[in-house]
MDTraj code that builds the backbone (N, CA, C; nanometers):
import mdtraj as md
import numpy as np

residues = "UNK UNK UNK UNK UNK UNK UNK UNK UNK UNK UNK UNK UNK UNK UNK UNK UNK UNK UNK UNK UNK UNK UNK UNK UNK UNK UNK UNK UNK UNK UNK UNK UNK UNK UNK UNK UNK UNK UNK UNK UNK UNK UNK UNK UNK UNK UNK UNK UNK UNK UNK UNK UNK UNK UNK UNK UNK UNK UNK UNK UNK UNK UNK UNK UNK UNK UNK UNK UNK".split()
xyz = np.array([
    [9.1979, 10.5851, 9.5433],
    [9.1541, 10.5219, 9.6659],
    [9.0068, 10.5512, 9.6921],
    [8.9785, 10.6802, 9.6728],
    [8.8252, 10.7372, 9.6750],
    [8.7124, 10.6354, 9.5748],
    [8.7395, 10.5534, 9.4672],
    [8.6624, 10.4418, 9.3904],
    [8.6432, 10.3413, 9.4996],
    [8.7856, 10.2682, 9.5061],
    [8.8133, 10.1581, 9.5949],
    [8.7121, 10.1448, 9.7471],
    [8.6899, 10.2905, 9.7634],
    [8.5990, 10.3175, 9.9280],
    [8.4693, 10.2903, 9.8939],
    [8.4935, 10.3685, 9.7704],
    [8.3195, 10.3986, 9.7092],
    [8.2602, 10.2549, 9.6849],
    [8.3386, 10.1552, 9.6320],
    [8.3402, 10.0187, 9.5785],
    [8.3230, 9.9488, 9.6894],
    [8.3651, 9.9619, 9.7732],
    [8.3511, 9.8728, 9.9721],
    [8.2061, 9.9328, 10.0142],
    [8.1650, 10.0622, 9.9772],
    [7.9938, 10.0902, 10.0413],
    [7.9346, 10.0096, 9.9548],
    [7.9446, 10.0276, 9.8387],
    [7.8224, 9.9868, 9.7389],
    [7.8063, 9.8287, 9.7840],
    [7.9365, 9.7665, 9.8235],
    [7.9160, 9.6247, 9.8015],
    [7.8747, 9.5831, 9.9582],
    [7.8883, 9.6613, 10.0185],
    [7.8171, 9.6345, 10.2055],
    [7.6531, 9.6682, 10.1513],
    [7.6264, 9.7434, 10.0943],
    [7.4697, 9.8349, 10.0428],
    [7.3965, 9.7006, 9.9391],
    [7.4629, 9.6430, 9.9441],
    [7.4454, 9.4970, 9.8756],
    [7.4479, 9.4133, 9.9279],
    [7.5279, 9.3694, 9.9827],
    [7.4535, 9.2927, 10.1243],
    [7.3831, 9.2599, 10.1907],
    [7.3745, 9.4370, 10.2018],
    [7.2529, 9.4350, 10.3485],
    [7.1324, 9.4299, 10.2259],
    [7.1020, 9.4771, 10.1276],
    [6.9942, 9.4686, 10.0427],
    [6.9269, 9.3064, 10.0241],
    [7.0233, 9.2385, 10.0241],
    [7.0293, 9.0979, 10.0162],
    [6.9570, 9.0107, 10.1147],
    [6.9944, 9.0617, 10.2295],
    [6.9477, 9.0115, 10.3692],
    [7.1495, 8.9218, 10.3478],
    [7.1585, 8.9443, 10.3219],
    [7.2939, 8.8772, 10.3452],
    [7.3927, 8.9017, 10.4872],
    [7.3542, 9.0815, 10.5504],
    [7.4545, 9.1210, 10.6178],
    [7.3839, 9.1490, 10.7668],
    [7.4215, 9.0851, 10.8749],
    [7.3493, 9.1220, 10.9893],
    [7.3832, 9.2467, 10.9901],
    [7.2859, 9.3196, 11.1150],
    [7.3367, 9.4476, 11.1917],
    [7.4736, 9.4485, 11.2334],
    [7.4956, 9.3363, 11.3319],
    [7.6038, 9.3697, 11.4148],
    [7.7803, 9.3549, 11.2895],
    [7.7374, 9.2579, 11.1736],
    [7.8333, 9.2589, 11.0515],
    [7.8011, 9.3951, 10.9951],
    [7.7402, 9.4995, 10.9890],
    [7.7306, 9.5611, 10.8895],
    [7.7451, 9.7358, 11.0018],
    [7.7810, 9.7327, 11.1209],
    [7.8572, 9.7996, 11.1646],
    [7.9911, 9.7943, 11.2122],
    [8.0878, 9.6806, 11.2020],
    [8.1506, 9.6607, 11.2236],
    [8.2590, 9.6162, 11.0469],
    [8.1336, 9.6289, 11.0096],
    [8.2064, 9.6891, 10.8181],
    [8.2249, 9.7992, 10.8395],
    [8.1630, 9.9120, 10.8940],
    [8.1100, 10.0316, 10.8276],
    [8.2954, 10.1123, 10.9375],
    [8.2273, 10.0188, 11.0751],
    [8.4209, 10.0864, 11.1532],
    [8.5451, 10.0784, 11.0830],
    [8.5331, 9.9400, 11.0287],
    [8.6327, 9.8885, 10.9581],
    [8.6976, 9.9880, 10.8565],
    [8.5420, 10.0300, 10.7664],
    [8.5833, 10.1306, 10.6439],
    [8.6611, 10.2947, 10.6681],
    [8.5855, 10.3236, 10.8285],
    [8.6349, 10.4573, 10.8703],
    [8.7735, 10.4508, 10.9495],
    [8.7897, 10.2936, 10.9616],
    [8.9577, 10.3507, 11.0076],
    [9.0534, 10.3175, 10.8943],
    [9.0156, 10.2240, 10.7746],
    [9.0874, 10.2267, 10.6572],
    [9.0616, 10.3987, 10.6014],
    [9.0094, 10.4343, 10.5975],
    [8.9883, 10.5882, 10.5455],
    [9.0819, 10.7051, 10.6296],
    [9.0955, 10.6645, 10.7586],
    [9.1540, 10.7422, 10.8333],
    [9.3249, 10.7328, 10.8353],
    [9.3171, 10.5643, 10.8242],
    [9.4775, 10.5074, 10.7783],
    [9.5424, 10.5840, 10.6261],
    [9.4648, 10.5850, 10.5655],
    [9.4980, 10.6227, 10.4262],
    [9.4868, 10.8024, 10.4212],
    [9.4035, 10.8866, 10.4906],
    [9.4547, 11.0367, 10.5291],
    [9.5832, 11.0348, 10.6133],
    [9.6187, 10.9445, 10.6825],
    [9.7048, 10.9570, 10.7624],
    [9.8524, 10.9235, 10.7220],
    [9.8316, 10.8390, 10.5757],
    [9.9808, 10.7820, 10.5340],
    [10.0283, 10.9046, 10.4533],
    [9.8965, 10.9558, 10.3484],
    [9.9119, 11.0864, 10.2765],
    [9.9479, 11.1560, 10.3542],
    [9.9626, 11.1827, 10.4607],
    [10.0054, 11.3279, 10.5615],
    [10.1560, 11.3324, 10.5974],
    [10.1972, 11.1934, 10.6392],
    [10.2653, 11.1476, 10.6299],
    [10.3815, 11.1013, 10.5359],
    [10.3566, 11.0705, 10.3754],
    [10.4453, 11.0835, 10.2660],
    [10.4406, 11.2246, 10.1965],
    [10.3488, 11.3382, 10.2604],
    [10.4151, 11.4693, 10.2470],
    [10.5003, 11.5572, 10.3517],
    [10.5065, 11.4791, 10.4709],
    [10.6343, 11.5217, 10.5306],
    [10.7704, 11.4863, 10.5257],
    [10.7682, 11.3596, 10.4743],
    [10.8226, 11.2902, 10.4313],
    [10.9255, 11.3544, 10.3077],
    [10.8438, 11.3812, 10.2012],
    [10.9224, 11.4208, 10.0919],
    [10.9369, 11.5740, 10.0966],
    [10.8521, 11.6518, 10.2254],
    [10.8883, 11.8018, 10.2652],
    [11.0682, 11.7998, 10.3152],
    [11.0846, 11.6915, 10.4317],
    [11.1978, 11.6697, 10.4947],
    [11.3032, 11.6633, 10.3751],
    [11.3070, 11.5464, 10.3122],
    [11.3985, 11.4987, 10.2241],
    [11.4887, 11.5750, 10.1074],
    [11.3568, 11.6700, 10.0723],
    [11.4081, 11.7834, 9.9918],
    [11.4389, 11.9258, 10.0645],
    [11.4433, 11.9406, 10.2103],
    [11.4870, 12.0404, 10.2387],
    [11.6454, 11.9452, 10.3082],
    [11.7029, 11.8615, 10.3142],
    [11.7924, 11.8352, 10.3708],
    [11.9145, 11.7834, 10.2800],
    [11.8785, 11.8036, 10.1285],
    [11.9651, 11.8321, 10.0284],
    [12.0976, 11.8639, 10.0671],
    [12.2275, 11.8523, 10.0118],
    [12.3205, 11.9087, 10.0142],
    [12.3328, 12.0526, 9.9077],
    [12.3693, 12.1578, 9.9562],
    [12.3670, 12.2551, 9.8055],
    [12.4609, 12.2291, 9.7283],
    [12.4793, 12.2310, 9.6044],
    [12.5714, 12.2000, 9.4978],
    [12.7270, 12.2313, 9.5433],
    [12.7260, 12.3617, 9.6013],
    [12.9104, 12.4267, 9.6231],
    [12.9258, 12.3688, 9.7877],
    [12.8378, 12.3075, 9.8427],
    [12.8858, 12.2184, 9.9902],
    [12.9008, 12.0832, 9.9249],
    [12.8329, 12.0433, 9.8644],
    [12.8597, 11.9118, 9.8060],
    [12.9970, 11.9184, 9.7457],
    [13.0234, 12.0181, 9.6397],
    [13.1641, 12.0494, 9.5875],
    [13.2779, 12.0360, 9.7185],
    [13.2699, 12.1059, 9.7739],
    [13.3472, 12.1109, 9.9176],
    [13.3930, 11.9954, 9.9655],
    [13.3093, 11.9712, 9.9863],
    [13.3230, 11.7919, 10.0325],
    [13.4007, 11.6982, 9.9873],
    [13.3897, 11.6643, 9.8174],
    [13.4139, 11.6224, 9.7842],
    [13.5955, 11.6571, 9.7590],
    [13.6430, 11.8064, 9.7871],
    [13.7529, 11.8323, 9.7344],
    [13.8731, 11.7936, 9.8199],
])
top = md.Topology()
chain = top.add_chain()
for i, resn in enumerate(residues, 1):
    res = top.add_residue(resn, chain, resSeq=i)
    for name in ("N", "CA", "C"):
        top.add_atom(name, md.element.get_by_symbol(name[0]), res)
traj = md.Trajectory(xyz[None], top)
């Protein structure tokens, strides 16, 4: 994901090099990029609680046995 970000500056940094990108477009890229960045720390934080939960709520092997008997 860290390329993919890196790949969204370079190509705004191109833009604006261009004369292609107004001011008011080329901060409202730049918000854009810091809440995709913030979305994407936030899903990672998120699919490690995720798989923290999942594997502590296991059945143990001899309750599972139990169960089943």
């Amino acid at each position: 994901m860290a390329e993919q970000h890196d790949d969204y500056k370079e190509r705004i940094a191109a833009l604006e090099a261009n004369g292609d990108l107004s001011g008011a477009a080329k901060l409202l890229m730049e918000e854009m990029l810091a809440d995709l960045t913030e979305s994407n720390r936030s899903n990672k934080a998120l699919r490690r609680v995720i798989l923290k939960n999942g594997q502590s709520s296991t059945m143990s092997t001899r309750l599972r046995e139990a169960l089943y008997e």
